[in-house]
KOLVO-380937 format. One record per residue (C-alpha): x, y, z; residue in one letter. Coordinates in nm, 2 decimals. Layout:
// KOLVO-380937
[[X Y Z] "A"]
...
This chain:
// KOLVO-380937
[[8.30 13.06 11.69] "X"]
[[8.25 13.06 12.05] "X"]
[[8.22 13.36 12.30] "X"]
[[8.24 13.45 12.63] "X"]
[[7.94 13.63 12.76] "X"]
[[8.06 13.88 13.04] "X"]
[[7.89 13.98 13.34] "X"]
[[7.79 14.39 13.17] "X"]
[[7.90 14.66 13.36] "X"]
[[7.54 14.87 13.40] "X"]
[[7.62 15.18 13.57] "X"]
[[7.91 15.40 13.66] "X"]
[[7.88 15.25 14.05] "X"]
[[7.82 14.85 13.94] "X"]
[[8.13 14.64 14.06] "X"]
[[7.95 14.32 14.08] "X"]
[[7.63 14.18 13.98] "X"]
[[7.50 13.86 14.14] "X"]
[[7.32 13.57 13.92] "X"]
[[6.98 13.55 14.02] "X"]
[[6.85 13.31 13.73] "X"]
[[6.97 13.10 13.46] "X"]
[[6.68 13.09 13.20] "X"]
[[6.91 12.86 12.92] "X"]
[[7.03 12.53 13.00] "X"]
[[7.40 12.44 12.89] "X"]
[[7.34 12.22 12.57] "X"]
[[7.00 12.43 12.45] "X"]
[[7.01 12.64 12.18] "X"]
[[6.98 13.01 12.22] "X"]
[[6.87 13.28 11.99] "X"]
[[7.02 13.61 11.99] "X"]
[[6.73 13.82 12.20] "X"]
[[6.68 13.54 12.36] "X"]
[[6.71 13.56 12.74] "X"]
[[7.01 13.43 12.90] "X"]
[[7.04 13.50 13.24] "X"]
[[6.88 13.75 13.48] "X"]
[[7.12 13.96 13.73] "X"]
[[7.12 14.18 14.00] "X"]
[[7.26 14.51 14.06] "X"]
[[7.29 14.72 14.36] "X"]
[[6.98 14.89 14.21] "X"]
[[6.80 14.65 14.00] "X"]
[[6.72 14.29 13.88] "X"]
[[6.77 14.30 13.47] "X"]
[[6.73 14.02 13.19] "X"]
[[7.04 14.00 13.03] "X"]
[[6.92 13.90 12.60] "X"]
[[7.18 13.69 12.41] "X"]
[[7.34 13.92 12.10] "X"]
[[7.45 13.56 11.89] "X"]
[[7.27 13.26 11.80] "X"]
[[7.43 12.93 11.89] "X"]
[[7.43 12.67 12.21] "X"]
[[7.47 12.72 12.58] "X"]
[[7.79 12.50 12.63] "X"]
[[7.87 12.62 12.97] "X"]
[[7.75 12.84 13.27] "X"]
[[8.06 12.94 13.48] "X"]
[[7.85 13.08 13.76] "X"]
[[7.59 12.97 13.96] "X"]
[[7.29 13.11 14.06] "X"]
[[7.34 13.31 14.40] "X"]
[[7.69 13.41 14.28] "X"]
[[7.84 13.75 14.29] "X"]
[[8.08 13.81 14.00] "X"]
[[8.27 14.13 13.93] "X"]
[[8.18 14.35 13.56] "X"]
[[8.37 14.24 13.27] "X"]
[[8.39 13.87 13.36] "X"]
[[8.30 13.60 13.21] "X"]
[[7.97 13.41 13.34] "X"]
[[7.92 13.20 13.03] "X"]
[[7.98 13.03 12.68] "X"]
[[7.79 13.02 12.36] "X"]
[[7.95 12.85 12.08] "X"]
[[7.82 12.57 11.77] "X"]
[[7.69 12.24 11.94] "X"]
[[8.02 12.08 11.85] "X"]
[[8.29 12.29 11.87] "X"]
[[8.59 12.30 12.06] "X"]
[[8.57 12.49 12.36] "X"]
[[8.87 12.40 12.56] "X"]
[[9.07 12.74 12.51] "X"]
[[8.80 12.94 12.56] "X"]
[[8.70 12.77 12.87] "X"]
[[9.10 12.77 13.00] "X"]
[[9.07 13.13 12.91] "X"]
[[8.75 13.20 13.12] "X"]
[[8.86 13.00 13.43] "X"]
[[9.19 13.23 13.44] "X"]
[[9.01 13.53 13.43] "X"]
[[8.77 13.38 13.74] "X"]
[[9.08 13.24 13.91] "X"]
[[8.88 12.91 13.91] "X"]
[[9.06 12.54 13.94] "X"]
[[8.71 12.37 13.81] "X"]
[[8.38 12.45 13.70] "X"]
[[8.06 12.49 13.92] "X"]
[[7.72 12.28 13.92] "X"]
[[7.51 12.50 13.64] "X"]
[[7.14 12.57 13.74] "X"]
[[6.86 12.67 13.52] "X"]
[[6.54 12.86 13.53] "X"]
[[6.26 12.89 13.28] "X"]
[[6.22 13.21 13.02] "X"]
[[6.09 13.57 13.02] "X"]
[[6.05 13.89 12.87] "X"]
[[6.38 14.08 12.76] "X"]
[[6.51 14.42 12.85] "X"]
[[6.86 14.44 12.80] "X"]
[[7.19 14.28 12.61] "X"]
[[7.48 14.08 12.74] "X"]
[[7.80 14.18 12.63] "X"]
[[8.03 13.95 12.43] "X"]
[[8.38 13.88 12.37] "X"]
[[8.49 13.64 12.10] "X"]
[[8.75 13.42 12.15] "X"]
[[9.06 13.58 11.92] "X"]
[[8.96 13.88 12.08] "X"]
[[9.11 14.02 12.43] "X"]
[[8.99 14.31 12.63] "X"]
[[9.27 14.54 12.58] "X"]
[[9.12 14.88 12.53] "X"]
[[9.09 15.00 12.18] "X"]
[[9.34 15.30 12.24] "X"]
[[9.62 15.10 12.39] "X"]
[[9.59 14.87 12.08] "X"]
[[9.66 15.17 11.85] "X"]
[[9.90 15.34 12.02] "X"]
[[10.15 15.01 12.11] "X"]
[[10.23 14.73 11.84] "X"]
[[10.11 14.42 12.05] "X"]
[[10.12 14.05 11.91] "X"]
[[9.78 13.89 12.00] "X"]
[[9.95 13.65 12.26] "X"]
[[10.11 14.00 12.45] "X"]
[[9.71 14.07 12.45] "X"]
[[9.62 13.73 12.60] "X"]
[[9.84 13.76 12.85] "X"]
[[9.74 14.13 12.93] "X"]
[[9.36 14.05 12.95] "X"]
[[9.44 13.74 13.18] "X"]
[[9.68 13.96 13.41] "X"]
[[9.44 14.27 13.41] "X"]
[[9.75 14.51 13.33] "X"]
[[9.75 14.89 13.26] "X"]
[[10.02 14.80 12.93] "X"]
[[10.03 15.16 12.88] "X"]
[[10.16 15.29 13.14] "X"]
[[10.41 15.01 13.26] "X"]
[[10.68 15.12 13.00] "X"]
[[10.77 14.77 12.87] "X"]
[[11.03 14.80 12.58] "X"]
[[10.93 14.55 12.32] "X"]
[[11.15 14.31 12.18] "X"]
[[10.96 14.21 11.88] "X"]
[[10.92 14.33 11.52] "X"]
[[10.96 14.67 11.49] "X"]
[[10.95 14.74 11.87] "X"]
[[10.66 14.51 11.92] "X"]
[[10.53 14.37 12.25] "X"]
[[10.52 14.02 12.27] "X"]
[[10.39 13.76 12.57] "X"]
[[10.78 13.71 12.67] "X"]
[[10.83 14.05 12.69] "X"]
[[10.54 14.08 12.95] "X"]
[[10.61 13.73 13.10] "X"]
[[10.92 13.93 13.17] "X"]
[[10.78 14.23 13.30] "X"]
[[10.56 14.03 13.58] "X"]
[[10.89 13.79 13.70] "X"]
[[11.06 14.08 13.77] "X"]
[[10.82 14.38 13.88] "X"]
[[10.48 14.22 13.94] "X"]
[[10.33 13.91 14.14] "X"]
[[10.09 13.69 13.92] "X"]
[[9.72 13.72 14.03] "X"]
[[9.43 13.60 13.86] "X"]
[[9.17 13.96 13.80] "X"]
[[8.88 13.83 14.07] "X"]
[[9.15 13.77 14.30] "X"]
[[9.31 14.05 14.31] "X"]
[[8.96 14.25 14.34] "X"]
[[8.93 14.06 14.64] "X"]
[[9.24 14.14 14.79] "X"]
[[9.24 14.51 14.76] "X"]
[[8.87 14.50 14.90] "X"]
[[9.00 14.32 15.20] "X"]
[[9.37 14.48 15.21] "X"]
[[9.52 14.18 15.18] "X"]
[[9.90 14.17 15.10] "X"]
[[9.99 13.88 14.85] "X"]
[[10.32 14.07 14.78] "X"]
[[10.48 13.75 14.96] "X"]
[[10.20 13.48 14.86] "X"]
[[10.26 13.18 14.69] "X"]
[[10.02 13.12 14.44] "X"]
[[9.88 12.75 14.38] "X"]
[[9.72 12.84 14.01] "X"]
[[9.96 12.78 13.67] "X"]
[[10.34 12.90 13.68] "X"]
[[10.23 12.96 14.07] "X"]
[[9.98 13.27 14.00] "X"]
[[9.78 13.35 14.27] "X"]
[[9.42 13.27 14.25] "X"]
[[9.05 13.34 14.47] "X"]
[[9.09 13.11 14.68] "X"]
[[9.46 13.14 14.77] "X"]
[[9.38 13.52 14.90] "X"]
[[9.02 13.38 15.03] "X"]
[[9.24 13.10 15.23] "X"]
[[9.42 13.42 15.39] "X"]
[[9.07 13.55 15.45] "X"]
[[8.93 13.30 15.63] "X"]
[[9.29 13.22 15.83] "X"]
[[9.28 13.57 15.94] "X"]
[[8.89 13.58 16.03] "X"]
[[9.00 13.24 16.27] "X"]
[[9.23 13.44 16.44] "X"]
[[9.01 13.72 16.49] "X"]
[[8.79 13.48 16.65] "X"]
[[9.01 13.34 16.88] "X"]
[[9.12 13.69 16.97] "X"]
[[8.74 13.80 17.03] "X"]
[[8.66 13.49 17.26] "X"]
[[8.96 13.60 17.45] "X"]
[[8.89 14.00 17.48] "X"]
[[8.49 13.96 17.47] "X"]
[[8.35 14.07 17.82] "X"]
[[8.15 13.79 18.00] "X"]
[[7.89 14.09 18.16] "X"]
[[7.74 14.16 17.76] "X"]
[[7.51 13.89 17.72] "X"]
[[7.31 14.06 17.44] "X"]
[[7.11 13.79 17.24] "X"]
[[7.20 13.79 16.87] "X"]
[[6.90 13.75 16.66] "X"]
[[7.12 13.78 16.31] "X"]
[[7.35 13.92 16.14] "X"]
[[7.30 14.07 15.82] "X"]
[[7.60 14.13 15.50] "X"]
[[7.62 14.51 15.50] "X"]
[[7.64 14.47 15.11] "X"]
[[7.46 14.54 14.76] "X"]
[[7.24 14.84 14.74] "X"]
[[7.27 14.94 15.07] "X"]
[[7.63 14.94 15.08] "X"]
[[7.58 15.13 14.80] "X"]
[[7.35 15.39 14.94] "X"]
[[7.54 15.42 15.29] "X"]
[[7.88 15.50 15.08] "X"]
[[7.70 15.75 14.87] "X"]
[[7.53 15.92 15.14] "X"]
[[7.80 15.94 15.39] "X"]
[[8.00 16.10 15.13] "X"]
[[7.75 16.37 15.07] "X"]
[[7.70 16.44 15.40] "X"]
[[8.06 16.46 15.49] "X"]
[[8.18 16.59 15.19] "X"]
[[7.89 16.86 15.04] "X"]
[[7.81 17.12 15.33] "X"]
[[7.42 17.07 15.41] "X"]
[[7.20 17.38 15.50] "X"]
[[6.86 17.33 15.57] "X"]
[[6.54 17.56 15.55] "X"]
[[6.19 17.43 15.61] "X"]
[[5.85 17.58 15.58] "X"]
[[5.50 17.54 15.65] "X"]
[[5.22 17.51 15.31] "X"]
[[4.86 17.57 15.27] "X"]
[[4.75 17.30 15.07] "X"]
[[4.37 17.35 15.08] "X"]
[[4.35 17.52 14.73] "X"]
[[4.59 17.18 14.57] "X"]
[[4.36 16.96 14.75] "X"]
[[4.05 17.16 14.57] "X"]
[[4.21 17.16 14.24] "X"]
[[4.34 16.82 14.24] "X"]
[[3.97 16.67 14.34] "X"]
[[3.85 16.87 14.01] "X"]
[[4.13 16.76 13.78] "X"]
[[4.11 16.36 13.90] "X"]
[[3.69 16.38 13.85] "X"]
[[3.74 16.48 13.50] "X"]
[[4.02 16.23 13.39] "X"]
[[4.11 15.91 13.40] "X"]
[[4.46 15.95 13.48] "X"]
[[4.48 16.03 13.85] "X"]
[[4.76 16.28 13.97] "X"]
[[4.85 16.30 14.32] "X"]
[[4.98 16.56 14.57] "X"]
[[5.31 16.48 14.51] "X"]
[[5.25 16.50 14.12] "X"]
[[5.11 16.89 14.17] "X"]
[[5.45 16.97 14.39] "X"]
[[5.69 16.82 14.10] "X"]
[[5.52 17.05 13.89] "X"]
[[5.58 17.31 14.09] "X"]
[[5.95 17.21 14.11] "X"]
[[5.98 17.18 13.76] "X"]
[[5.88 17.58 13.79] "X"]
[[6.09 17.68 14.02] "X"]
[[6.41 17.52 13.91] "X"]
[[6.35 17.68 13.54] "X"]
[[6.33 18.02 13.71] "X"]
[[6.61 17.96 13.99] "X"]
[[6.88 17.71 13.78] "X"]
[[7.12 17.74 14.03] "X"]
[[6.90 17.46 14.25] "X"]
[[6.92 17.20 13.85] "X"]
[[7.31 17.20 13.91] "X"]
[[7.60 16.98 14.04] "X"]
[[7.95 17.03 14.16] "X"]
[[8.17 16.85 13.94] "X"]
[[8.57 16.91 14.01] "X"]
[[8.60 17.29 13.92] "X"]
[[8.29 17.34 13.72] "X"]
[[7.95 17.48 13.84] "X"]
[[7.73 17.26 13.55] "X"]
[[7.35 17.42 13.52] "X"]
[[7.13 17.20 13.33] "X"]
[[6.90 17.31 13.09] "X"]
[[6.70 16.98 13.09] "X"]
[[6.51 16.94 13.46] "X"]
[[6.54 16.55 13.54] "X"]
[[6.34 16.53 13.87] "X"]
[[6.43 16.22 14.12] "X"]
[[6.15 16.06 14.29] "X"]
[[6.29 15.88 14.60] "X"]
[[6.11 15.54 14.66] "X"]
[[6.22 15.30 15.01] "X"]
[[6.22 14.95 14.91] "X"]
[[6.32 14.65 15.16] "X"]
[[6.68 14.65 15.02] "X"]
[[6.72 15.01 15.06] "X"]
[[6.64 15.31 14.84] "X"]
[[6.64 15.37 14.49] "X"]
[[6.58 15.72 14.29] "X"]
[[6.43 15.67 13.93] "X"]
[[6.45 16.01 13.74] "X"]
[[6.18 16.14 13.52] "X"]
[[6.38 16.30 13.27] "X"]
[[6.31 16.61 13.06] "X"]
[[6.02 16.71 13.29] "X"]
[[5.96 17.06 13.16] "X"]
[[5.84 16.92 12.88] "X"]
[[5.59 16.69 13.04] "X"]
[[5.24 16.74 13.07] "X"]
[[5.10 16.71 13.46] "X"]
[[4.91 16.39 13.34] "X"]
[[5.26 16.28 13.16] "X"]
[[5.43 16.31 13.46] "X"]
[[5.15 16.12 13.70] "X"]
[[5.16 15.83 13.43] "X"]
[[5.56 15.82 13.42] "X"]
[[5.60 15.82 13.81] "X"]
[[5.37 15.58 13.88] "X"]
[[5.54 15.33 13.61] "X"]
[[5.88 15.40 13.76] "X"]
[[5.75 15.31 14.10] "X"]
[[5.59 15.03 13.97] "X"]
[[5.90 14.93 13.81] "X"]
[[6.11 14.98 14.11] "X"]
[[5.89 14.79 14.35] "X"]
[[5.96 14.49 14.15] "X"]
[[6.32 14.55 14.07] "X"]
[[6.26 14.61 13.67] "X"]
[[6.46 14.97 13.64] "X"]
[[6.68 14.98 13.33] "X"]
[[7.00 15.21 13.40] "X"]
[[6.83 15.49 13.24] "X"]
[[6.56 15.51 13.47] "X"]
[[6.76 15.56 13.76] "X"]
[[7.05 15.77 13.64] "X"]
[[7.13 16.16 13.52] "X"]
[[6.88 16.30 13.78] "X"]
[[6.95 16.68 13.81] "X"]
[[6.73 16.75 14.16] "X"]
[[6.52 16.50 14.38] "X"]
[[6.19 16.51 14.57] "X"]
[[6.14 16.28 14.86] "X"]
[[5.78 16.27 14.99] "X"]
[[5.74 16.07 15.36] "X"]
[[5.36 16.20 15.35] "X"]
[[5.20 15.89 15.28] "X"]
[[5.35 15.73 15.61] "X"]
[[5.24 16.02 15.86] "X"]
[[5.59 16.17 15.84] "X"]
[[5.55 16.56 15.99] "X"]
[[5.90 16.66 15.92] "X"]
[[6.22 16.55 15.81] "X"]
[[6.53 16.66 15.69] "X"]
[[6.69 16.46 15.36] "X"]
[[7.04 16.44 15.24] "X"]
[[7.12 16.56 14.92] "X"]
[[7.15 16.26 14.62] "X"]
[[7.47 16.35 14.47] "X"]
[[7.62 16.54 14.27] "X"]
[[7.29 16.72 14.29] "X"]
[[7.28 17.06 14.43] "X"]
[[6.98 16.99 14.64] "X"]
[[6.66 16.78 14.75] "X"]
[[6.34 16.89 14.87] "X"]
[[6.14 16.66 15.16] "X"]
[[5.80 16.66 15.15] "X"]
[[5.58 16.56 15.49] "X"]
[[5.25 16.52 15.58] "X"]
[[4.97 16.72 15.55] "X"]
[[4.75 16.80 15.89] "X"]
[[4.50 16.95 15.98] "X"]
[[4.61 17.28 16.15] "X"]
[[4.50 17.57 16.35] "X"]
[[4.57 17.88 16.13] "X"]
[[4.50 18.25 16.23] "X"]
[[4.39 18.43 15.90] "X"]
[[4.29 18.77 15.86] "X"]
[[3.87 18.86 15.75] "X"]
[[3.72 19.13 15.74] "X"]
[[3.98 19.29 15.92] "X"]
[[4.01 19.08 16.22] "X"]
[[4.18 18.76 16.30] "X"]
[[4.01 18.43 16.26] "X"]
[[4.14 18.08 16.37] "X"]
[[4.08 17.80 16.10] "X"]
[[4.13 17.45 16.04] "X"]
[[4.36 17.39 15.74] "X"]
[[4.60 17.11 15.54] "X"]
[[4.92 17.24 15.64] "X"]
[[5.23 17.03 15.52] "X"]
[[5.59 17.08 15.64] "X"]
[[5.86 17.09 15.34] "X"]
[[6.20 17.08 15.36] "X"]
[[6.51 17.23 15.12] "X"]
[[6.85 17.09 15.15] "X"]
[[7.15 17.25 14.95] "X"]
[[7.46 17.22 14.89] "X"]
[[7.62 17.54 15.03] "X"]
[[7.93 17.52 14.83] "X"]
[[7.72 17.63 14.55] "X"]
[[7.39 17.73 14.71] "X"]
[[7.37 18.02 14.92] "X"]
[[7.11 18.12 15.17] "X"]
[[6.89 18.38 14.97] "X"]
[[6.92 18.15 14.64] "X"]
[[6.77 17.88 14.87] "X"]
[[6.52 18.08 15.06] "X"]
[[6.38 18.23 14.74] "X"]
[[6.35 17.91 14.57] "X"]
[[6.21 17.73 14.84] "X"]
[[5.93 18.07 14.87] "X"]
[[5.87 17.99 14.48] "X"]
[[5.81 17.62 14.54] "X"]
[[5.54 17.75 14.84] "X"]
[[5.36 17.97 14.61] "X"]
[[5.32 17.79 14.32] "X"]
[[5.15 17.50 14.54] "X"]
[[4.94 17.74 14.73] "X"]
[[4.86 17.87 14.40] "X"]
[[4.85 17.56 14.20] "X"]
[[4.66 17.70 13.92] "X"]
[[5.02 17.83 13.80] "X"]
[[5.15 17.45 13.79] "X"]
[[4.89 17.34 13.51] "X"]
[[4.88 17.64 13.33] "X"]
């Protein structure tokens, strides 16, 4: 029986996910856990395992295309079966009039599982199938016209009340225009009304490249207008333009509704890291497992939130929510933007744990290998510009977090300390921190104690390890 592998929705935020490599052929047998195809997020490349056994008999997508969650992207069926429904099925859902040139790429390791819709089956959620009596045409017709069934009100005509197709065929003649589900994703992206559109797919439903034929008109236009308008004195040189897309779309939409959205306070100050510096030189010379400065001052954090759990919280509708578990995000720039892996369940790590499991995450994010997991359910987050010379900086808060601590540089600094009853000036590693919070549910002397704790524990670092 053949099935439509669909492109898996990986995260709460994924909309899309673009083919970056075939590694199956149409026509070669596949394995289930064999890899199929690997994608990218807007965090992360991920191999994508077959769950059925059977032949590659088409790829609906080619390499370098986006494609929304919950599409189709390919078929795996017996060598010589039948595959015209299925494949008249598929191209509705894509809005497609023909198939694209395949491409292929050679194998690799596995780390995750296509999902997979056989062909009797449609994607009509589980719930809506119990609670309305729908024939399994009605839920063809459904899947292929992406509707909300229960909440349209239809009044079935069929046995017992049942909804059939012509009672939905009905529904969409008189109270909805036809649109295939990838074209209407790209119309409400780009506000485009197709209230009025004639469509040129079958019974005149409009498909992707009716509304991207209204794109590309209106982008003419645009055009002409801009030649007309543009000022002749701004001769600016245009060395590219760059698609303000994928993960840093992503991370400027997420951002700019923290800042806008969760009140930011700030407070920042000064550490003593001379003893961490000591302590870390003893604990590295009798180990092989190396932890670094900013593994000490996650162990401090891990502290400090136990004590003060208002910091391990997030804003969620009406709710306060304080976490028990301490899932510490570990901010790491990479060329496409940023990405937070999360070492979960930190208080119950060991310092060594901890240096082994950020430095895989890193690792791992560097080279675009982060399962969903490993970048997700974060309860605070630690972002550490050190390493670059950074002397301060403020961060915004990750959300729904409650707050994130910045971490700068450590220099070498003229202190006055107190010996022997008189003041002294000394040299010493002073580094710069930073709290954020969220003062809808942080105040001030919350913040100002927590971010005290945090400053003792690493000028006391003993405390961390013990």
């Amino acid at each position: 029986m053949a099935n439509l592998v669909l492109m898996p929705k990986l995260g709460f935020n994924m909309e899309t996910g673009q083919i970056v490599q075939w590694h199956k052929k149409e026509g070669e047998l596949i394995n289930k856990g064999d890899v199929l195809v690997e994608i990218s997020t807007d965090k992360t490349v991920m191999e994508i395992e077959s769950t059925c056994d059977g032949t590659v008999r088409k790829l609906l997508a080619p390499e370098g295309e986006t494609v929304p969650v919950i599409l189709p992207i390919a078929i795996i069926g017996e060598a010589d079966e039948n595959i015209e429904q299925i494949l008249k099925q598929a191209m509705a859902q894509l809005g497609m009039e023909q198939m694209p040139d395949s491409a292929q790429a050679e194998t690799s390791d596995a780390s995750n599982i296509a999902v997979q819709a056989p062909i009797e089956e449609t994607q009509v959620p589980t719930s809506v199938i119990t609670e309305l009596k729908l024939t399994p045409k009605a839920r063809k017709v459904i899947a292929e016209n992406n509707l909300d069934i229960a909440n349209l009100g239809i009044q079935g005509t069929g046995f017992q009340g049942g909804i059939t197709a012509k009672d939905i065929e009905k529904y969409l003649e008189n109270n909805h225009y036809k649109i295939t589900p990838l074209a209407d994703k790209i119309a409400q992206e780009n506000k485009v009304n197709v209230a009025n559109l004639q469509g040129t797919g079958i019974g005149g439903k409009i498909t992707k490249d009716d509304v991207l034929n209204i794109l590309n008109k209106d982008i003419d236009s645009k055009k002409v207008e801009t030649q007309v308008q543009t000022d002749p004195s701004d001769e600016r040189a245009v060395r590219q333009k760059v698609s303000y897309s994928g993960m840093r779309k992503i991370i400027g939409d997420r951002l700019s509704q923290s800042k806008f959205t969760a009140p930011h306070l700030y407070f920042t100050t000064s550490v003593d890291v001379s003893n961490l510096m000591d302590l870390r030189a003893q604990v590295n010379s009798a180990q092989e497992t190396k932890v670094s400065i900013n593994d000490f001052i996650i162990g401090a954090l891990i502290k400090a939130l136990q004590e003060y759990p208002e910091l391990n919280s997030s804003l969620q509708g009406n709710e306060i929510i304080q976490y028990e578990d301490v899932n510490i995000g570990v901010a790491i720039g990479l060329e496409s933007g940023l990405i937070v892996p999360v070492i979960r369940k930190a208080q119950n790590k060991k310092l060594t744990q901890i240096a082994q499991e950020s430095q895989s995450l890193a690792g791992k994010a560097r080279n675009g290998k982060l399962l969903p997991h490993e970048y997700q359910g974060g309860t605070f987050t630690i972002s550490n510009l050190g390493m670059f010379g950074i002397e301060n900086f403020t961060a915004i808060i990750n959300p729904p977090e409650a707050g994130i601590l910045s971490i700068s540089a450590a220099k070498k600094t003229p202190v006055v300390v107190e010996e022997n009853g008189e003041d002294k000036v000394v040299i010493k590693p002073i580094l710069k921190m930073t709290l954020s919070v969220d003062h809808r549910i942080i105040d001030g002397m919350t913040a100002t104690r927590f971010i005290n704790k945090v400053k003792d524990l690493i000028e006391k670092p003993f405390s961390i390890i013990v």
